[in-house]
C-alpha atoms as one frame of an Amber mdcrd trajectory, in Angstrom:
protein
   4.113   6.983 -69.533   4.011   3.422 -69.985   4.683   1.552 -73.364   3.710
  -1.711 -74.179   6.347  -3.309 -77.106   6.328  -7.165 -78.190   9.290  -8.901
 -77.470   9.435  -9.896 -81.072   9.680  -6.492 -82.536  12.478  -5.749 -80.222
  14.095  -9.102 -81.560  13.396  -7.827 -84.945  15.025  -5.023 -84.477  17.963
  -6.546 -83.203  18.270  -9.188 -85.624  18.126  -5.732 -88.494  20.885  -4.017
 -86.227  22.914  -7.206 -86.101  22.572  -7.345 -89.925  23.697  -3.855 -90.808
  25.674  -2.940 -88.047  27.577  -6.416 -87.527  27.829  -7.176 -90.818  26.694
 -11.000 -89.784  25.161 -12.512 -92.810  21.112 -12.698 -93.296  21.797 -16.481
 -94.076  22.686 -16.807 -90.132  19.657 -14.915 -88.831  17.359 -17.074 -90.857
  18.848 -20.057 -89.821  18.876 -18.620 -85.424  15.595 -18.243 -86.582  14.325
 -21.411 -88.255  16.254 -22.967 -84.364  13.733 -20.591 -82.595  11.005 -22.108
 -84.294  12.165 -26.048 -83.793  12.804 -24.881 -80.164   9.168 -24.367 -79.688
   8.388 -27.637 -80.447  10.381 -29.328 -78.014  10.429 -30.161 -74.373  12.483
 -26.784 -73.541   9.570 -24.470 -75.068   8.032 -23.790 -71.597  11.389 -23.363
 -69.923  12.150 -20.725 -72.129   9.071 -18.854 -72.693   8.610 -18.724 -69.049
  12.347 -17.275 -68.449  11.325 -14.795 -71.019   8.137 -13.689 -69.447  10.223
 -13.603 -65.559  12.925 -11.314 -67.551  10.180  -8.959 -68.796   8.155  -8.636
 -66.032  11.562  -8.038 -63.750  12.366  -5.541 -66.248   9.215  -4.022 -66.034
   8.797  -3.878 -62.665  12.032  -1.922 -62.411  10.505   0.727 -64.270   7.391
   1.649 -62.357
């Protein structure tokens, strides 16, 4: 059985479980998040969206 999930519903998820679990504060997420979001528009973008797509695929790959 394979399933497909997005990588940002599993960061979604974690970001919740960090949240309730962790007890770190929603202000913190927001602000990780509003970094992700300048990240993309800088010269490191590709850098890290490729690592994320070799992590993925390695993890996937492990699985079949």
């Amino acid at each position: 059985m394979n399933v497909n999930l997005p990588v940002v519903v599993v960061f979604g998820l974690a970001a919740w479980a960090a949240v309730r679990l962790l007890g770190i504060r929603p202000w913190a997420v927001a602000l990780i998040a509003l970094f992700g979001f300048y990240l993309a528009d800088t010269f490191a973008a590709p850098a890290v969206d490729s690592g994320t797509r070799t992590g993925v695929e390695i993890i996937n790959d492990q699985h079949d």
